[in-house]
C-alpha positions in Angstrom: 0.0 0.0 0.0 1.1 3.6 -0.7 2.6 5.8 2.0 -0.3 8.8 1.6 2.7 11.3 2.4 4.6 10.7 -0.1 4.7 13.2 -3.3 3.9 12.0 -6.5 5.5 14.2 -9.4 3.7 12.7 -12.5 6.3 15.1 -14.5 9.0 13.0 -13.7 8.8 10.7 -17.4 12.7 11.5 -17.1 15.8 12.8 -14.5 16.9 16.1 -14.6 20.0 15.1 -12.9 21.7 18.0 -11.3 20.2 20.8 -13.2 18.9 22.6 -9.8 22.1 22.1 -8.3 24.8 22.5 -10.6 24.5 26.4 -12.2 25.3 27.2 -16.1 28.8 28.1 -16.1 30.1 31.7 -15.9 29.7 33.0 -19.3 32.9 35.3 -19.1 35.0 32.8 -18.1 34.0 30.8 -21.6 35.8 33.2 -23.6 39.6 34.4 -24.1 39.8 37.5 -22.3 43.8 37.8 -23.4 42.6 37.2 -27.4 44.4 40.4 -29.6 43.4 41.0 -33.2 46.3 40.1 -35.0 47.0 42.3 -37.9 46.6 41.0 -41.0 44.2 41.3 -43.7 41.1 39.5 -43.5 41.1 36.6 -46.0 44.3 35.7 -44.3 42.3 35.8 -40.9 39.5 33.5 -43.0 42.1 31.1 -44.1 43.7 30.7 -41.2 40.7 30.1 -39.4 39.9 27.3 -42.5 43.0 25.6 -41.5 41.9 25.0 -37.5 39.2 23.1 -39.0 41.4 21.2 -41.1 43.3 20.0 -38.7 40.0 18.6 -37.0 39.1 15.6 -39.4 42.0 16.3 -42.6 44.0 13.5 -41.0 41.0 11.2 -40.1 39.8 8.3 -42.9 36.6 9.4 -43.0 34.0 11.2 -40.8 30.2 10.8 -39.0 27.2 12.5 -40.4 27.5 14.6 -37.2 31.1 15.7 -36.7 30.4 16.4 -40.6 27.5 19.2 -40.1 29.7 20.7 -37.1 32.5 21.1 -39.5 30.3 22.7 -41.9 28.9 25.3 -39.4 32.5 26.2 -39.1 33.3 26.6 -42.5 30.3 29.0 -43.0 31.0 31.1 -39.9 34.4 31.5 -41.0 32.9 32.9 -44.2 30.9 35.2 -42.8 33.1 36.6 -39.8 35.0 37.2 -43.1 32.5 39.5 -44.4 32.2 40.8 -41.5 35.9 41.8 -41.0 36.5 43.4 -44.8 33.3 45.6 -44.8 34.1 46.9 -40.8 38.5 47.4 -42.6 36.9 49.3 -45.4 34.9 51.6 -43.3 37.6 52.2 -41.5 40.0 52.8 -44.1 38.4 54.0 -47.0 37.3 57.6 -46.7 34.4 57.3 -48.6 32.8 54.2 -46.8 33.7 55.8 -43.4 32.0 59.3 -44.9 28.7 57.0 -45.7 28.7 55.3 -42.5 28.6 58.3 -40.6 24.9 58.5 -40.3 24.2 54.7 -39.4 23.2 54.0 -35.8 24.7 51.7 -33.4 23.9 50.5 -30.1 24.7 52.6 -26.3 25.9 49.6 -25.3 28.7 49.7 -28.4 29.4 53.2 -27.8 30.1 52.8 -23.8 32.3 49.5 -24.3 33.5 48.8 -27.8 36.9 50.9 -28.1 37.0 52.7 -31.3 38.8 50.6 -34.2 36.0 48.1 -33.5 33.1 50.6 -33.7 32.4 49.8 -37.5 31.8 45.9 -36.6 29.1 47.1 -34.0 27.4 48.3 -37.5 27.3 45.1 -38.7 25.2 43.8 -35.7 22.1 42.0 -36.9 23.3 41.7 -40.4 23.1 38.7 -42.2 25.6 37.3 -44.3 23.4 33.6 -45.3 21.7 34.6 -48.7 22.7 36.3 -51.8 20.1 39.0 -50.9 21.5 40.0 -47.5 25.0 40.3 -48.7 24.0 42.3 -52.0 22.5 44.4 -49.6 25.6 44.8 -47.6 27.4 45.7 -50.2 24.9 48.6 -51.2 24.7 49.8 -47.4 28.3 49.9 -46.5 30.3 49.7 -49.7 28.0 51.7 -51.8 28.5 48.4 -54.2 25.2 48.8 -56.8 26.3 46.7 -59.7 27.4 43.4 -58.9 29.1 41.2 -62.2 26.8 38.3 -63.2 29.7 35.7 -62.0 29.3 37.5 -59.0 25.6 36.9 -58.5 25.9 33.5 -59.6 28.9 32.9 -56.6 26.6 33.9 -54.0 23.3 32.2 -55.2 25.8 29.3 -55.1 27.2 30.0 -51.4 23.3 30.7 -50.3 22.7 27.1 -51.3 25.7 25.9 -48.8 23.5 28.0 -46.1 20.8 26.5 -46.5 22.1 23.1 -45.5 24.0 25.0 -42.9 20.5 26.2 -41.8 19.6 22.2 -41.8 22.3 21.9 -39.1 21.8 25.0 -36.7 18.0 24.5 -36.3 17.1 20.7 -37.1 20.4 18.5 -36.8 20.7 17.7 -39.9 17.0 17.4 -41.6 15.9 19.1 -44.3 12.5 21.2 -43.8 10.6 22.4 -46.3 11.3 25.9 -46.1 14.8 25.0 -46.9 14.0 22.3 -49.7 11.6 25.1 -51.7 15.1 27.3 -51.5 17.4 24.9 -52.7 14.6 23.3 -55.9 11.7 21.1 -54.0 11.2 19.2 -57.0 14.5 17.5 -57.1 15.2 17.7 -53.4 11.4 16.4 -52.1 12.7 13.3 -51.8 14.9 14.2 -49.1 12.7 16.1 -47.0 12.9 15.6 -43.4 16.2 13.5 -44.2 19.4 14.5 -42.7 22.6 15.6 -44.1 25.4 13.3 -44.7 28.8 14.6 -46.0 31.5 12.1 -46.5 34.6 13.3 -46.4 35.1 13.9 -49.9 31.7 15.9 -50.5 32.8 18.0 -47.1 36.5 18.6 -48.9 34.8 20.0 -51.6 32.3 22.0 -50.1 35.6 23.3 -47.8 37.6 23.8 -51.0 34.5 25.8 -52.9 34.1 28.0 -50.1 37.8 28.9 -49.9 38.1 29.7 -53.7 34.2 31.7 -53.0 36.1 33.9 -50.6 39.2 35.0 -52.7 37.0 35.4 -55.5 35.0 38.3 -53.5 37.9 39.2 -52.1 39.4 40.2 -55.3 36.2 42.0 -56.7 36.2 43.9 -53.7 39.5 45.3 -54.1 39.0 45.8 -58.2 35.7 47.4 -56.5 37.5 49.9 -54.6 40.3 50.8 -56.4 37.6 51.5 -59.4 36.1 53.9 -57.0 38.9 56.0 -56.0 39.5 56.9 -59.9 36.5 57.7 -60.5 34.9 61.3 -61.0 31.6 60.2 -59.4 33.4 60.0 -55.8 33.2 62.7 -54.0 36.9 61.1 -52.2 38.5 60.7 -55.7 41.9 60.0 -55.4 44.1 62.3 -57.3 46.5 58.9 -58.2 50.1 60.4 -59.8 50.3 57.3 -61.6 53.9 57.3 -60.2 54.8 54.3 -57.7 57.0 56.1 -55.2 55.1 58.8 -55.1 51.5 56.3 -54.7 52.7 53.9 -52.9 51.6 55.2 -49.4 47.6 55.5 -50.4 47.8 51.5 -52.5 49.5 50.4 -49.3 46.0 51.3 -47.5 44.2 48.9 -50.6 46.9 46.4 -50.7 46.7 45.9 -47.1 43.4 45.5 -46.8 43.1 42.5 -49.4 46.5 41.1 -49.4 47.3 37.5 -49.1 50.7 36.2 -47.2 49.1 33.0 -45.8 47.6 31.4 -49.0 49.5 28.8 -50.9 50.0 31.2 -53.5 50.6 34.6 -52.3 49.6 37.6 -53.7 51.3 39.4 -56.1 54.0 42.4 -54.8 52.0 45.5 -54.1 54.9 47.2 -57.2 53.5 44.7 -59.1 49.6 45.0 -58.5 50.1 48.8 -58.7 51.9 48.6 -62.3 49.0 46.6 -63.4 46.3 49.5 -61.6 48.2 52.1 -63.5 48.1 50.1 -67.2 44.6 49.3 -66.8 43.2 53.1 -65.3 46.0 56.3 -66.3 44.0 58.1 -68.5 45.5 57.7 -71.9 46.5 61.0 -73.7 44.1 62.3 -76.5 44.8 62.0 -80.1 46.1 64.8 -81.9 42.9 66.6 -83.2 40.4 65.2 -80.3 
């Protein structure tokens, strides 16, 4: 027979272990408090942060469905803490991106705490990097970047489809929900609905390797982007270039920097040499006799 005193909590389908007892642990003591920015341009910053996730599985025969999908959130962060470190650079290097962003709002809380190089990525708050869309309008916002190049477009239709199965991951380990299968065709991918992702090593190498080439490829239209812009009559920031290297060289260093390469594979060409081939593609050539 029952003892009549005893409590019955009916909610108890499962134990809770020490939830009530043991506390979440301090936030602030999750992250690095001693972490610096290290100066360096920000697709080296994105490729160095690609190679930490290499070294998690590059060495392994193959890898699990799950470890795969964490891999792949990584990959896509890394992208977009990319975008988010060139557009902040450029607003704080480029004087017409800075002049623009003057009248965009950021939060008290930035204000009071963030110090002042890092006031441009408090701009960035909310924005979303996962869709063609949001980046295009990025680009318009804080790089004043109307006209994107078809291959362009078709890169970042392409790296929105990689989203979307990151999307898969973040909210619904791995299944794909409908929202997500309308995005990426449903026709071919119904099939597949409420199935999860599985990336084998070789489709995760490739995705890795797509993404890497995805990032130098906006990284150089960004600096052709720029560099475009500070020739051209239409800024109000023109810069009045000599067209002669020692005398130039200061201002491209600001460009170079920004964009510049010293971790990849192949590094990227001498800043002498990138500016010889500004100055052949923009001087103004001299008029004909007669014009």
């Amino acid at each position: 027979m029952a003892t009549s005193n005893v409590s019955a909590d009916y909610s108890a389908i499962t134990n809770i272990g020490l939830l009530g007892i043991s506390p979440c642990p301090d936030t602030v003591s999750l992250f690095d408090c001693n972490y610096s920015e290290v100066s360096t341009s920000a697709v080296d910053i994105y490729i160095e942060n690609c190679r930490e996730i290499n070294k998690l599985w590059a060495g392994s025969s193959s890898v699990s469905p799950e470890f795969s999908r964490l891999l792949l959130l990584g990959y896509v962060s890394a992208v977009e803490s990319y975008f988010r470190t060139i557009i902040s650079t450029v607003i704080n290097t480029d004087d017409k991106a800075r002049a623009d962003a003057h009248t965009y709002t950021i939060s008290f809380g930035a204000v009071l705490f963030q110090n002042k190089q890092s006031m441009a990525e408090a701009l960035l708050e909310g924005i979303s990097f996962a869709s063609e869309e949001a980046i295009r309008k990025a680009f318009l916002k804080f790089l004043a970047i109307k006209d994107i190049p078809e291959d362009i477009k078709s890169l970042l239709l392409e790296f929105e489809k990689i989203c979307h199965m990151r999307h898969c991951c973040v909210h619904r380990f791995g299944k794909l929900g409908t929202q997500n299968g309308i995005a990426l065709g449903l026709e071919r991918h119904k099939r597949v609905l409420e199935k999860p992702l599985t990336l084998g090593k070789d489709a995760l190498g490739d995705i890795a390797s797509w993404l890497m080439s995805f990032v130098k490829a906006i990284n150089n239209f960004m600096f052709r982007t720029l560099l475009d812009r500070s020739n051209s009559d239409k800024n109000p920031y023109k810069i009045n270039w000599t067209w002669n290297y020692s005398k130039d060289r200061a201002i491209f260093l600001r460009f170079y920097k920004m964009f510049a390469s010293i971790k990849d594979g192949t590094p990227s060409p001498s800043i002498n040499e990138l500016y010889q081939r500004f100055l052949l593609a923009r001087k103004p050539r001299p008029k004909a006799p007669g014009n």
